[in-house]
N, C-alpha and C positions, 0 to 999 in steps of 0.2 A: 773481588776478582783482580788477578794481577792486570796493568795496565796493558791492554792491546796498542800496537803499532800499525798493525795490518789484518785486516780480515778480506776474505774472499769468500763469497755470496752465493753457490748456483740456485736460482731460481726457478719456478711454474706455477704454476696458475695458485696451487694450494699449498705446498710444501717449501720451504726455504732452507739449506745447509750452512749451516758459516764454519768457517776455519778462521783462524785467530793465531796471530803468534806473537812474542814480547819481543825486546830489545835485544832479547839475547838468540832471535831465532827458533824460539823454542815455543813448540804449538801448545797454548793453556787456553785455547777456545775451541769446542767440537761442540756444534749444537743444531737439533732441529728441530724447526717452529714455524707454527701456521702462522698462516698470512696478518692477523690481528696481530699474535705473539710478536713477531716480527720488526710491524711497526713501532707498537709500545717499548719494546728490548732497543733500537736504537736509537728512540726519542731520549732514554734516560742513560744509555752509554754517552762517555766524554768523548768530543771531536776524535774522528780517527779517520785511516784512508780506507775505502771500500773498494772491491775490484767487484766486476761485475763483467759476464757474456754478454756482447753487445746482440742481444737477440729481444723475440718480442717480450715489449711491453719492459726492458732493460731501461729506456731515457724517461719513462715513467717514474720507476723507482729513484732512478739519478736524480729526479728533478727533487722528488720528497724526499730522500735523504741528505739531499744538500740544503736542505733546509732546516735540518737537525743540526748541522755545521758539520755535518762528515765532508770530507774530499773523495768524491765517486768518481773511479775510471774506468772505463768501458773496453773491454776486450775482444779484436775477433776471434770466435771460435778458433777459426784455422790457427790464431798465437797460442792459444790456451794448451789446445790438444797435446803438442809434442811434452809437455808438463804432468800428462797423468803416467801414473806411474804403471799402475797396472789393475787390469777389470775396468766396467764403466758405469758408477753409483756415484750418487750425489755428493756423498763425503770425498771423492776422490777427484772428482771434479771443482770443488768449495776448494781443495788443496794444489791444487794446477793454479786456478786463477790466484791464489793467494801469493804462491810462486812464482806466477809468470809477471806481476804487477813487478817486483822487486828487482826485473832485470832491468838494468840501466838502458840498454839499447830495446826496450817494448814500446811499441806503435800501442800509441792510443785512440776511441773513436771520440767526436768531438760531440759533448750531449748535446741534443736535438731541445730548441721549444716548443712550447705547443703548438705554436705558430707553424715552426717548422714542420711539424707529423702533418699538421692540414695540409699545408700547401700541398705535402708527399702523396698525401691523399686523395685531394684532384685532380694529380699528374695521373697516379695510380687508376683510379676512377676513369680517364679519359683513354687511357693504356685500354682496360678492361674492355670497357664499350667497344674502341676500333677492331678490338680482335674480334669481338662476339659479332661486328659487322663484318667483318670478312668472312666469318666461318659463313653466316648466313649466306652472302655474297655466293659462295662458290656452294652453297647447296643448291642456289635459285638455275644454278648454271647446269641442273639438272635437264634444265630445260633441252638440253643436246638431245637428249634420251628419245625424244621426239620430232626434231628436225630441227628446234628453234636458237639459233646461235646468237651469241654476241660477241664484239671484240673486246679487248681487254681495257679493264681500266674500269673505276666505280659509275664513272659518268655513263656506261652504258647499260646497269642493272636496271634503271626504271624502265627504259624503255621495252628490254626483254620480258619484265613483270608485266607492261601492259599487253604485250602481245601476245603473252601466257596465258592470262586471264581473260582475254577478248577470241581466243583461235576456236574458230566452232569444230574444227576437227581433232579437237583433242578430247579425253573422255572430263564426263562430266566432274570427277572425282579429281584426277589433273587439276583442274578451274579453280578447284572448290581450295586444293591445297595452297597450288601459288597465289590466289588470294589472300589468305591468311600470311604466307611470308611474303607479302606485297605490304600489309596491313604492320607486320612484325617490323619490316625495313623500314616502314616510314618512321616508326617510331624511333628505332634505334639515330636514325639521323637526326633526328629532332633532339636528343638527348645528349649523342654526340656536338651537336651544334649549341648545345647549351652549356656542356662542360667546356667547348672549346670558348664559348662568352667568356666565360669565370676565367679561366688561363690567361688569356688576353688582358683582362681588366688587369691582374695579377703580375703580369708583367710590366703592364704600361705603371705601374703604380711603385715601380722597383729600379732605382737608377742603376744598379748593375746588372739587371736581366736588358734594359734598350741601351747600354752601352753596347753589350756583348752582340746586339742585332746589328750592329754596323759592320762585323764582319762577313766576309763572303763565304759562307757556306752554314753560317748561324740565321735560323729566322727566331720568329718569335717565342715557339714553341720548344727551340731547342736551347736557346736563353733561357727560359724559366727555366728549362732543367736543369742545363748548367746550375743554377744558381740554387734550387733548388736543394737539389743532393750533392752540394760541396758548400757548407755551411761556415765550412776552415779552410778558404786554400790555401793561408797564410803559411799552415802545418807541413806543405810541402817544401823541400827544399828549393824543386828545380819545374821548368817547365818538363821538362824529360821522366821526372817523378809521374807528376800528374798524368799525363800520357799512360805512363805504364797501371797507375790505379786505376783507368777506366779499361785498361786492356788492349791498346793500341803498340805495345813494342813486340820485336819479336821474343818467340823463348828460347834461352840460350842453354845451349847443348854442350857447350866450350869445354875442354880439356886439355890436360899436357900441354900449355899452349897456343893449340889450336880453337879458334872462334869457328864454333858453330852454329847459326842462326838458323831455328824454323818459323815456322806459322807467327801469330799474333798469338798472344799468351787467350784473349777472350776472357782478364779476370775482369771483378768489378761488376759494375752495373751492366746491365748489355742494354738496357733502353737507352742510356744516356751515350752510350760507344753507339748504336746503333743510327741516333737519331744526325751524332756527327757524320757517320760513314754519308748516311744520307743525301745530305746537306754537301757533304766534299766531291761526291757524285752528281749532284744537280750544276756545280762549278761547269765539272769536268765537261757535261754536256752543252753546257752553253757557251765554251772554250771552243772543244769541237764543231759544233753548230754555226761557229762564228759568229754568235750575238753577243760575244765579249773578249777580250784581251785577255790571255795568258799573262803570267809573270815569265822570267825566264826562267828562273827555279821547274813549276811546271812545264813550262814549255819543254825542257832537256827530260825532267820525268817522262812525259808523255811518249819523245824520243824510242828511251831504253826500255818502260814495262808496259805493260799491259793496262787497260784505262778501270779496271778491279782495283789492282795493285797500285798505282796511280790514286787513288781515292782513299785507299785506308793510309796511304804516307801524308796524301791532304790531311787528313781527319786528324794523323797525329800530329801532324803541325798545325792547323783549327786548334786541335787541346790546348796546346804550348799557350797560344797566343791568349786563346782567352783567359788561359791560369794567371799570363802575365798581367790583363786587362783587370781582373778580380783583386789582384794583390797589389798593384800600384795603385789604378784608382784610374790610370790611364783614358784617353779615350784612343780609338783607332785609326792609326794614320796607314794608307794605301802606301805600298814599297812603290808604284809606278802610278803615271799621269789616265791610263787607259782606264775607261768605262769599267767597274767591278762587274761581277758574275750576278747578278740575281741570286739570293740565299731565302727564296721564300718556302723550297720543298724541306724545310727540317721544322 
């Protein structure tokens, strides 16, 4: 077979497509093969570059065919797509990422190790739980249906479940249910409090997830993430990049030389934009509160916008900082002498 320069890969569970082209641009590889097939065919091909959809089970394959001695690059979907020509089958797909790989200006993802998918995984894992305790949370708060209220905030679920489960004037079947999600919550606490153990150690165990906690509006949990799901921040150019891969710039609308700015783009991760917003919000309240000093940066924000709008400009400037804190090596120095904000709600 003529020597490949470039192949491109699309992927699933059972079926593999490759595209292949030589030096001269010209495709002399169209092939599809099972999963076995697959492995075997690039053990015994010579070193080559593989492109590949950065989708599931993609830093899998990266990891074992970069062991073959291929060069595997990882593609977002969203670079890929504008490359297919036309229809959506796996040979046309296999020839997008083969074509998108070769453009000079293509974003790469930066492969994950195993290490990495874990850690993702108990970020992921303690994601899952908290929702499933909320959902739960606000089904308990059925309890209205009946007369029995609570105020806001988790800290008041136990209470309403025991007065649920103790009101002799509610029906017996009532009792019998909030029982069982009395019984359901406890557990989920106990799980969440054990994922949230494992986080912690995880962090503590990582000199750039407790660098990144000395900032105000970063705690523990939102450090790990940081650090977690940005495995390269080196890859960005600027703090203002970083920013915008989590989704904290606005989207530009601009034309004719008119700048038009709307919304936050909301690309990116949203636990990890969310976990900031969080965190630049828990600032802002203890700004206002007066249990802490403002900078005068925020103090003039707080000024002109709204204390919403106020907290995603925090959050974008949080990103900034800690991107810079991840690629120097830095640790964090306060612009002012004043008491920091507490950053323990992120």
């Amino acid at each position: 077979m003529e020597k490949v320069i470039r192949i491109g890969m699309d992927t699933s569970k059972h079926v593999f497509q490759l595209h292949g082209v030589n030096v001269t641009e010209e495709p002399v590889l169209r092939k599809k093969l099972r999963r076995r097939e697959m492995v075997r065919f690039f053990e015994r091909l010579p070193a080559t570059t593989i492109a590949l959809e950065a989708c599931g089970g993609a830093h899998h394959w990266a990891r074992l065919l970069s062991t073959f001695g291929h060069e595997v690059k990882l593609i977002p979907p969203q670079y890929a797509k504008p490359y297919v020509k036309r229809g959506k089958n796996d040979a046309a797909d296999a020839e997008a990422l083969c074509e998108a790989m070769s453009r000079p200006t293509m974003r790469f993802v930066p492969m994950k190790t195993a290490d990495d998918q874990a850690a993702l995984m108990l970020a992921g894992m303690r994601e899952r739980l908290v929702r499933n305790r909320t959902q739960l949370a606000n089904s308990i708060r059925y309890a209205a249906e009946f007369g029995l209220v609570a105020a806001k905030g988790m800290s008041n679920i136990a209470p309403l479940l025991e007065r649920a489960t103790t009101d002799e004037t509610l029906p017996a079947l009532a009792r019998e249910l909030f029982a069982q999600q009395a019984k359901e919550y406890t557990q989920l606490q106990e799980r969440v409090a054990e994922i949230e153990a494992k986080l912690m150690a995880w962090h503590r165990s990582d000199t750039r997830s407790r660098r990144l906690v000395k900032v105000p509006g970063i705690g523990p949990i939102g450090a790990a993430l940081l650090v977690m799901k940005t495995p390269a921040p080196e890859l960005f150019r600027s703090g203002r990049d970083f920013a915008a891969w989590i989704g904290l710039t606005p989207k530009d609308h601009s034309t004719a030389g008119k700048t038009r700015l709307g919304v936050i783009t909301r690309a990116g991760d949203e636990a990890l934009r969310s976990v900031l917003i969080v965190g630049a919000t828990a600032v802002i309240q203890h700004v206002r509160c007066g249990r802490s000093a403002a900078s005068p940066w925020l103090a003039g924000l707080l000024k002109r916008k709204s204390p919403k709008q106020a907290a995603v400009a925090l959050a974008n400037k949080i990103a900034r900082i800690a991107w810079k804190l991840m690629v120097s090596g830095e640790h964090y120095k306060a612009m002012h002498t004043s008491q920091p904000a507490a950053a323990g709600a992120a």
